[in-house]
C-alpha positions in Angstrom: 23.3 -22.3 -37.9 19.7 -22.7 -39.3 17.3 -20.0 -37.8 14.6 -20.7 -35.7 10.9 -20.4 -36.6 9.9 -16.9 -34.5 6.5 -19.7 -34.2 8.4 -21.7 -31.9 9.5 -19.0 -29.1 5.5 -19.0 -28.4 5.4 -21.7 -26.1 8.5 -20.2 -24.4 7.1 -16.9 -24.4 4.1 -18.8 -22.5 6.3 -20.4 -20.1 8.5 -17.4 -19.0 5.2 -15.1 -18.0 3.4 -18.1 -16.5 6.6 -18.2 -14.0 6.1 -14.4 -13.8 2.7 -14.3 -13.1 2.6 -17.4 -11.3 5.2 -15.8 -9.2 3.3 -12.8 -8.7 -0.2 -14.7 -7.4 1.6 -16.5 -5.0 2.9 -13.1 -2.8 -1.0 -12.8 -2.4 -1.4 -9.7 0.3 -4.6 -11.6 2.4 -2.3 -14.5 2.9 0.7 -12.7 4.2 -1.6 -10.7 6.4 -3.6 -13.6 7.7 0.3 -15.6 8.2 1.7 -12.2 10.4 -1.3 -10.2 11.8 -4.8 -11.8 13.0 -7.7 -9.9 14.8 -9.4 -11.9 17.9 -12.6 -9.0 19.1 -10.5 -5.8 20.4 -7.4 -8.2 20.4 -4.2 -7.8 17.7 -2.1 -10.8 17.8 1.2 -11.0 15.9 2.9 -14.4 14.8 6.0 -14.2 15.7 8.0 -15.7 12.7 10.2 -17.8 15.4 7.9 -19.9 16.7 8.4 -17.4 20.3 4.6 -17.3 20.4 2.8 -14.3 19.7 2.6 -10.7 20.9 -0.7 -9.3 21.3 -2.2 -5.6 21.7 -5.2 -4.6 22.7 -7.4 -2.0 20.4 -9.5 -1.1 23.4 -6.5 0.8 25.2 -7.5 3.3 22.7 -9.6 5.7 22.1 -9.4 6.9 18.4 -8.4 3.8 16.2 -6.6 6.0 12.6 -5.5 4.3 9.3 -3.3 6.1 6.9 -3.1 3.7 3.8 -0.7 5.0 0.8 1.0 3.3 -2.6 -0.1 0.9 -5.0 -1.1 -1.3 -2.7 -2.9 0.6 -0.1 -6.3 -0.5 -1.3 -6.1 -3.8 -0.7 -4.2 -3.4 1.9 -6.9 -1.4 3.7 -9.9 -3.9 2.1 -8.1 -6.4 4.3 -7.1 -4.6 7.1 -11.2 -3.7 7.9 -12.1 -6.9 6.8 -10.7 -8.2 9.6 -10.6 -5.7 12.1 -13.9 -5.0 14.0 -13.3 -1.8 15.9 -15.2 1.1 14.3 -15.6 3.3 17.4 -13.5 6.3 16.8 -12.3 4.8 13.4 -11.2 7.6 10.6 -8.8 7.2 8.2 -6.9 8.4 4.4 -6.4 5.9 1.5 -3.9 7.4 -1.2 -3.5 5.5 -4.5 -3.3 5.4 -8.3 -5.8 3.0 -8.1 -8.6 3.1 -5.7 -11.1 0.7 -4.6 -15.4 1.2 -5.8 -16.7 0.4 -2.9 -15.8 3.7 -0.6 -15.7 3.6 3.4 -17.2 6.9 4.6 -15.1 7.0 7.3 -12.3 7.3 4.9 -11.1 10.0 2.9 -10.0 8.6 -0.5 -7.2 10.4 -3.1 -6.4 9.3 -6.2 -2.5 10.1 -6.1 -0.2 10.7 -9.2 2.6 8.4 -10.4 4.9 9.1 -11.8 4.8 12.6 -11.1 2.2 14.0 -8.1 -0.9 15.7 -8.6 -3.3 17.9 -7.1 -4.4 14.9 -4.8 -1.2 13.8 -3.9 -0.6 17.8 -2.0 -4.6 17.0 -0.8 -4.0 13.4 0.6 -0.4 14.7 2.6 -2.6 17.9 3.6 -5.8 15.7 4.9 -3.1 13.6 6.8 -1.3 15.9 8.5 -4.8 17.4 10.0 -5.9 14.0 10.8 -2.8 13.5 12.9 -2.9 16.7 15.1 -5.4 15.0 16.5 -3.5 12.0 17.4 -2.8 11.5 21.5 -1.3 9.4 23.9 -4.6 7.4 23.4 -4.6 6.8 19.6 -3.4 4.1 17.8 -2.5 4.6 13.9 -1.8 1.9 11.5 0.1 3.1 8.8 -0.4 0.9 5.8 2.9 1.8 3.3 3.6 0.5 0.2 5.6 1.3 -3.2 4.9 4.3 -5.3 4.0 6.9 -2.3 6.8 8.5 -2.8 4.9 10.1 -5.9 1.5 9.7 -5.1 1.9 11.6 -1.5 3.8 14.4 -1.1 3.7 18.1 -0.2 7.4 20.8 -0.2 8.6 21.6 3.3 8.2 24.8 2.2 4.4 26.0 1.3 6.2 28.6 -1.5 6.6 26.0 -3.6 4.0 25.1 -6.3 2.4 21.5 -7.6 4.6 21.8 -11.3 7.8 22.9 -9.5 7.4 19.9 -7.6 6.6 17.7 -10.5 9.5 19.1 -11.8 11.9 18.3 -9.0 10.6 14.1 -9.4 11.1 14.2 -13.4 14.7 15.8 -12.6 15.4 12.7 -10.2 13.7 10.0 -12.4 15.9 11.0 -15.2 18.9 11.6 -13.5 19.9 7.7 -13.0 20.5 8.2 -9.4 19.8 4.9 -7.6 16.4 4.5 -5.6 18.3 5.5 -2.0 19.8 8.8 -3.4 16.7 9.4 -5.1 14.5 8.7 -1.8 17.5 10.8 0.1 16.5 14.1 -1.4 12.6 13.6 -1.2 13.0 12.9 2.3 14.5 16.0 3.0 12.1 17.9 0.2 8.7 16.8 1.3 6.7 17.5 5.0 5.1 13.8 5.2 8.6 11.8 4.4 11.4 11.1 6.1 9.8 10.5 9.3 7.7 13.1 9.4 4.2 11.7 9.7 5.6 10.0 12.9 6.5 13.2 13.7 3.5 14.7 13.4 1.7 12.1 15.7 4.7 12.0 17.8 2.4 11.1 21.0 0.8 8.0 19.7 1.0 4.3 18.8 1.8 3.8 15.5 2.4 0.3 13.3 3.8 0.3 10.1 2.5 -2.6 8.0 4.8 -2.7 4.8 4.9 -4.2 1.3 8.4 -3.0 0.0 9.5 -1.9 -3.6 13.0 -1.3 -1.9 16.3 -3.4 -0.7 15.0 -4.9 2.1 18.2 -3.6 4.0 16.6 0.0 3.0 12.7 -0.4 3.9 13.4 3.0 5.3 13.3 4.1 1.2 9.9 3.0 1.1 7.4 5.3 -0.1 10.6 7.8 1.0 9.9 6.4 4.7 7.3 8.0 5.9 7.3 6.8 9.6 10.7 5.6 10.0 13.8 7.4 11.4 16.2 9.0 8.2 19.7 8.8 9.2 20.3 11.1 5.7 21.8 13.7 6.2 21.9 17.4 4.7 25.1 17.2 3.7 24.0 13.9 1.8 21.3 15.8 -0.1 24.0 18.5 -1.6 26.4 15.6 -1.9 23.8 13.8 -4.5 22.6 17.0 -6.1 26.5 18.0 -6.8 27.2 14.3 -8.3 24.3 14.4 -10.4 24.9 17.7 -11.4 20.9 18.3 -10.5 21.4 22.5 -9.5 21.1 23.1 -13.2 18.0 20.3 -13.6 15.7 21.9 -10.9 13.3 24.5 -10.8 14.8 27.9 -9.2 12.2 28.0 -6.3 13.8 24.1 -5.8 17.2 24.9 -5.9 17.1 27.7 -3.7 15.3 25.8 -1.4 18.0 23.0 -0.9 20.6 26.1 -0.7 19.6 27.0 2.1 21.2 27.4 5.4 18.8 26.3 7.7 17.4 23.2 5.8 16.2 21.4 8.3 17.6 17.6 9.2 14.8 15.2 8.6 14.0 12.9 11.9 15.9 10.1 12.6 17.8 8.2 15.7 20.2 6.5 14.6 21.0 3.4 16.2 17.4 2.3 17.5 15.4 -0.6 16.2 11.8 -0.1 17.0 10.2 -3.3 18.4 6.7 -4.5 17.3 4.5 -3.5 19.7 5.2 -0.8 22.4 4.9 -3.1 25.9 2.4 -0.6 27.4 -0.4 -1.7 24.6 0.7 -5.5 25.2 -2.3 -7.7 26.5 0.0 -9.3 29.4 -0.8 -8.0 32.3 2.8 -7.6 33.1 3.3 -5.1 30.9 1.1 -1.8 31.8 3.3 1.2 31.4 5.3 2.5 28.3 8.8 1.2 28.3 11.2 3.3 26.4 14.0 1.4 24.2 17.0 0.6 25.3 18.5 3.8 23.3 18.6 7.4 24.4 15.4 8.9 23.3 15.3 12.9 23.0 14.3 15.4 20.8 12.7 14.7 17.4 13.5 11.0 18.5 10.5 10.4 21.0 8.6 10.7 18.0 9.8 7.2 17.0 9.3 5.3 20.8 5.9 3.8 20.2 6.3 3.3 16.1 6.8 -0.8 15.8 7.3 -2.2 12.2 5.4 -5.3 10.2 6.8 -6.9 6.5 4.2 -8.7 5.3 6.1 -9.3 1.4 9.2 -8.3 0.0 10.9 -9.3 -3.4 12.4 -12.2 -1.7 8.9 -13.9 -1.7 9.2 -13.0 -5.2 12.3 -14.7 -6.1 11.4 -17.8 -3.8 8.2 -18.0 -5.3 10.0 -17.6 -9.2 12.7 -20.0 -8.2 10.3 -23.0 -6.9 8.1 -22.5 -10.3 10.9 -22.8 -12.7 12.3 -26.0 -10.8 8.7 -27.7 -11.3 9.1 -26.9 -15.2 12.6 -28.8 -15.0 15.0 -26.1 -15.4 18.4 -25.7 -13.4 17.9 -22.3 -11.4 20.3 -19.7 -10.2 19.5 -16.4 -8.6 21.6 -13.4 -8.7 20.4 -10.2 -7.1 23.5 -8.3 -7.4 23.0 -5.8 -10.5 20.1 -4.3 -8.2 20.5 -0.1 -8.8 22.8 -0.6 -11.7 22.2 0.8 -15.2 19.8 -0.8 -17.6 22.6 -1.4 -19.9 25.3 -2.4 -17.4 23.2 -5.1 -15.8 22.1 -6.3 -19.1 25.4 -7.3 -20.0 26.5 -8.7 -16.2 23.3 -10.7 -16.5 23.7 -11.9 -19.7 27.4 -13.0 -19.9 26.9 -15.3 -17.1 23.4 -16.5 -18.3 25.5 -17.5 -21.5 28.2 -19.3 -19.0 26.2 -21.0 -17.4 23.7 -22.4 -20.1 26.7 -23.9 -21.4 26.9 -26.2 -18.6 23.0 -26.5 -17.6 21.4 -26.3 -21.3 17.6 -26.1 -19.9 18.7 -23.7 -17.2 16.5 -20.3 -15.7 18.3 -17.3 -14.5 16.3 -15.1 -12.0 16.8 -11.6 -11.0 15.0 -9.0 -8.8 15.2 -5.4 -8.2 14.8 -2.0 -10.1 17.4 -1.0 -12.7 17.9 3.0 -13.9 17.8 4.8 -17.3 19.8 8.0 -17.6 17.7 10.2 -20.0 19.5 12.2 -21.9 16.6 13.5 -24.2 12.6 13.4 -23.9 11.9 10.1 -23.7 9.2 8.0 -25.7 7.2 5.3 -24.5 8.7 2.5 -22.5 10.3 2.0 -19.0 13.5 0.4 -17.7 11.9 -3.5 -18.1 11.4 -2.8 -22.0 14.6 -1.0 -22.3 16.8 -4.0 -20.7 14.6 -6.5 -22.9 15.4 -4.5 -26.3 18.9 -4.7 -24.9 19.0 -8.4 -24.5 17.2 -8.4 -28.0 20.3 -7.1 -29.7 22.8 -9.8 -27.6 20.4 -12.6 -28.4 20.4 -11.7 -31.9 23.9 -13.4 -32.2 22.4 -16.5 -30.9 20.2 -17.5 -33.4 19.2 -21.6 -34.0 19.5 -21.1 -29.7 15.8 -21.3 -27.8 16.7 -18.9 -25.5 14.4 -16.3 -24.0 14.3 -13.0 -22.0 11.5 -11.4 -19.9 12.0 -8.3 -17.4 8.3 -7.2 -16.0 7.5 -5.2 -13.5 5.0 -6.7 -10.4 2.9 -3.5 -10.2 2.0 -3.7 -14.1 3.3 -0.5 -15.5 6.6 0.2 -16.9 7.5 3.9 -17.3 5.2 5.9 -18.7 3.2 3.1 -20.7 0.4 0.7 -19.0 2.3 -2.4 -19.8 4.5 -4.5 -17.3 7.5 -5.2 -19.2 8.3 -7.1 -22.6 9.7 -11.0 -23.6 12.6 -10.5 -26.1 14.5 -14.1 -28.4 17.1 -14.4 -30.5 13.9 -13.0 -33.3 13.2 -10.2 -31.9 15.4 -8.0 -33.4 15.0 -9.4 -37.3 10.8 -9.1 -36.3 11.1 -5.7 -35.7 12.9 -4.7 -38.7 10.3 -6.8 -41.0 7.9 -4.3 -39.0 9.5 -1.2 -40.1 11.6 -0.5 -36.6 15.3 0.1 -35.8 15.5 -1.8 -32.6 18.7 0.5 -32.1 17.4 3.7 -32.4 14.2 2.5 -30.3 16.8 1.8 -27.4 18.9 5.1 -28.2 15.7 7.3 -27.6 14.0 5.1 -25.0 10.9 4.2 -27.2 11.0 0.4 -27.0 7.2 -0.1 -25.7 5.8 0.7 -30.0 8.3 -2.3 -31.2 7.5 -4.7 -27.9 3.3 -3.8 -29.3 3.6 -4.5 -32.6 5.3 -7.4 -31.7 2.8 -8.9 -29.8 5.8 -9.1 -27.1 4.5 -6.4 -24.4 3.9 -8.2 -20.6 0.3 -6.7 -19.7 -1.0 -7.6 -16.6 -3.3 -4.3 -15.8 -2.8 -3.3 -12.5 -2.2 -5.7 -9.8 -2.4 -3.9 -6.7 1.4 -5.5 -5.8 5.0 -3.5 -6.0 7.4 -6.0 -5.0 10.5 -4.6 -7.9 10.7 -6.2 -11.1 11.5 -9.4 -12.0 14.0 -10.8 -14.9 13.9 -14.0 -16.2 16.7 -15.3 -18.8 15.8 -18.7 -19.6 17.2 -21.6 -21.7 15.4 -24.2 -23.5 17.8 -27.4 -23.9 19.1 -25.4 -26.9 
């Protein structure tokens, strides 16, 4: 079979990241905000997705008007948010991010939160929000503006003993230990004082809506940013059930380890069973509806917390994938979607994937495979730079290695623009990757082996860089035939 000219993947190179970013620009946040949520004076007005009409509430109920914004979204989201909301009276508010905005609000607080691992400000952020929120009555409303990557960049131990580098300690353990996102989320909820439920918790008395841009399952938004205004229906016993399977005891600092040992560690908040609604009927602007209405399910306990906390999606992966499948149809190809190697390992999914990529070409020859959702990397060893989306591509590198003389190409990039530990979204591999890379002077199977595939991706000229795009909607995989 005659090789083909590396010169020639370019244009396909171009094609698979203009469906990737193209993809990306379409879930625009201003867009799905003005399509669910739109301000008229000191009115609210949701648009009901069913055509029911919309449900309204009125901002001048309230007294005290609070915004908690956290994840790699939560500037924009909050830019937005003010943009179109005109109540200031009694307005105060915390914005947690990697990346936040120039232009500051001084009725905000701003943190520049760590990820992968927290920092000083993620303790300071969960610390100012957790004083902001005693303050929080019967008369306060508090949008809560989640997206992914809180889970790292907000956080503070249950228990005050426990330092900054223990803790950064305990989210290294779990990023390394392969667990999938839930488990992973499952033991931060019941580790932190602002997850799990608890900031709901800790305004238990007032109104609170959750506006949310997922980097979970959408049948698990509760693991977003380790849910921190939703009811956890995790369970102690869970927590020592994951820490046992992943053998974590050994992994985690002693002050960590004793602390999950113990006796009396507490349940994190949850009712299991209810649904919130979106709007709590005593804020609705009919005038009908003028007393607070509890749900349908026995509320008690820690669970009142949850009886005025209503729920918005404004994106989710699926926008992703929709948007992803429509572009590749434009640019002729035959398009299937298959979601179902979500959690798995890097390695496993990379073969799933690409055995029936290989099936199916056969039938379709100019034909686009799509998949979303976050894969995992065991580390057995310190790793070097690169991130699950370069580690699967290197692995599809050494598959499509066998298939050379075939246009076929691979990209896995993450939507939020960092992979791992490097600033680069995710990396393109063809059948030439892996002969490239050994003209360069690397051994693609060693750069798999100790999770160091983002030098070989660089020299290649292969690395997806977007900078940061203020989205987290998972990652996205494209394997993509070219009539070969």
């Amino acid at each position: 079979m005659t090789p083909v000219s590396d010169s020639v993947f370019d244009p396909l190179h171009a094609t698979a990241t203009e469906i990737f970013t193209g993809a990306l620009a379409a879930c625009n946040i201003e867009s799905a905000f003005d399509r669910r949520l739109r301000f008229d004076g000191n009115t609210l007005h949701r648009l009901m997705p069913d055509g029911s009409g919309p449900e309204t509430i009125n901002l001048g109920s309230y007294r005290r008007v609070f915004v908690i914004a956290l994840g790699k979204s939560a500037a924009p989201m909050l830019d937005i948010l003010l943009n179109r909301m005109k109540r200031r009276k009694g307005l105060r508010g915390i914005c947690c991010s990697k990346y936040l905005p120039a232009k500051h609000n001084w009725r905000f607080r701003y943190f520049e939160g760590g990820h992968p691992l927290p920092n000083e400000d993620s303790f300071a952020a969960a610390r100012a929000t957790l004083a902001l929120l005693k303050k929080a009555k019967k008369d306060t409303l508090i949008f809560f503006l989640i997206s992914g990557g809180g889970s790292a960049m907000f956080d503070l131990p249950l228990d005050p003993q426990i330092s900054l580098d223990d803790t950064r300690a305990f989210h290294n353990a779990l990023l390394a230990s392969g667990a999938p996102i839930n488990e992973i989320n499952t033991l931060r909820k019941h580790f932190s004082a602002v997850k799990g439920g608890r900031l709901a918790l800790a305004a238990a008395d007032a109104t609170k809506v959750s506006v949310l841009v997922p980097d979970v399952p959408l049948r698990s938004l509760d693991a977003l940013s380790s849910g921190p205004t939703s009811p956890d229906h995790s369970t102690v016993d869970d927590v020592r059930a994951i820490i046992a399977k992943y053998d974590l005891a050994s992994k985690l600092p002693a002050s960590i380890s004793t602390f999950f040992e113990r006796t009396d560690l507490p349940e994190s908040p949850g009712n299991k069973g209810w649904h919130p609604p979106f709007f709590p009927k005593s804020a609705r602007g009919d005038a009908a509806s003028s007393r607070r209405v509890t749900p349908a399910a026995t509320m008690s306990g820690e669970g009142e917390a949850f009886r005025d906390s209503v729920f918005e999606l404004l994106l989710s992966s699926h926008d992703l994938v929709e948007n992803a499948r429509t572009l590749a149809q434009k640019a002729g190809f035959f398009v299937a979607v298959d979601n179902s190697c979500d959690d798995w390992d890097y390695a496993d999914a990379a073969r799933y994937l690409l055995e029936r990529f290989h099936s199916m070409r056969a039938v379709h020859p100019r034909f686009c495979l799509i998949s979303v959702g976050e894969l995992t990397v065991t580390l057995n060893r310190t790793p070097g730079a690169g991130g699950r989306n370069q580690q699967f591509a290197l692995a599809c590198a050494l598959d499509l290695a066998h298939h050379s003389g075939k246009l076929l190409t691979v990209l896995s990039a993450g939507t939020d623009g960092i992979d791992g530990n490097t600033q680069t979204a995710g990396a393109i591999a063809d059948p030439t990757t892996v002969e490239r890379a050994r003209a360069f002077g690397f051994d693609p199977e060693e750069s798999l082996r100790s999770f160091n595939a983002c030098p070989l991706f660089t020299a290649l000229g292969d690395a997806v860089v977007t900078g940061p795009t203020g989205q987290n909607l998972r990652d996205l995989r494209l394997l993509m035939a070219f009539d070969s």
